[in-house]
Steps between C-alpha positions, in 0.01 A plus 500: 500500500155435686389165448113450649416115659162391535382108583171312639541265711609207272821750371559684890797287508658485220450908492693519801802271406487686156473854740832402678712354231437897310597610806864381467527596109589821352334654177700618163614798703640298787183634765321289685114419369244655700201287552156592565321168653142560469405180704363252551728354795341252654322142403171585518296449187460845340371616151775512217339784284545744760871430531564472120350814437612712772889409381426545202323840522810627707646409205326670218468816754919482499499429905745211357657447141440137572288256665506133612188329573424120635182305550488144549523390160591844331209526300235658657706799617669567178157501360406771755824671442479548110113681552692785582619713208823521419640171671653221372483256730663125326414204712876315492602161619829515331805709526528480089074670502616715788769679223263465218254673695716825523674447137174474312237612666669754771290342768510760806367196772557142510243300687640146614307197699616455852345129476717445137786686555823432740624808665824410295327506175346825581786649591676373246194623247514898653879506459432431134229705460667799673812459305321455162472804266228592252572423141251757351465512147271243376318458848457856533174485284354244716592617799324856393194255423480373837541780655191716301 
């Protein structure tokens, strides 16, 4: 499974520590997750929008069946992240949001604060997330909705 990274300079290093802890786990089929980092790696103050969107158009394009995305706070890059159609990007703090995310609303990118969130937490929130399955049935309708 591709997974694409993106962060500004508030997330860069949370991405990273998130970006090596995938790179010791294994997916439902017991490979390793590929990861696409699409920057930023360094602290210099860059603009969020460009990262959000650029993960998340890699993917709605299918370059990556997920995407993890990280600002300073969370919000402003999972705002940039859902303009693209056909993402679903939940802002989580929580590992309990982090499953509801995929069970009801089959979120395809999770956006997390690198100022708010311990790289234990997030860790602790992907592992969730990427071990969470889709209910479907009732949510299907407004998942459809989002996604028109």
């Amino acid at each position: 499974m591709i997974i694409a990274m993106a962060a500004d300079h508030g997330g860069f290093e949370l991405k990273n520590n998130v970006k090596e802890y995938l790179g010791t786990l294994k997916d439902k089929d017991g490979k390793g997750y590929k990861i696409v980092d699409l920057g930023t790696n360094a602290p210099e103050s860059v603009d969020y929008p460009i990262y959000g969107k650029a993960c998340a158009q890699a993917v709605a394009d299918g370059k990556a069946q997920l995407g993890l995305v990280f600002c300073g706070s969370g919000i402003g890059i999972s705002i940039a992240a859902n303009r693209i159609k056909g993402v679903r990007c939940a802002l989580v703090n929580s590992v309990e949001l982090a499953k509801l995310a995929k069970k009801h609303n089959n979120a395809n990118m999770l956006a997390m604060g690198g100022r708010f969130t311990s790289p234990d937490l997030a860790r602790e929130m992907v592992d969730a997330w990427l071990n969470e399955e889709y209910e479907g049935g009732r949510h299907d309708r407004r998942v459809a909705l989002l996604d028109e």
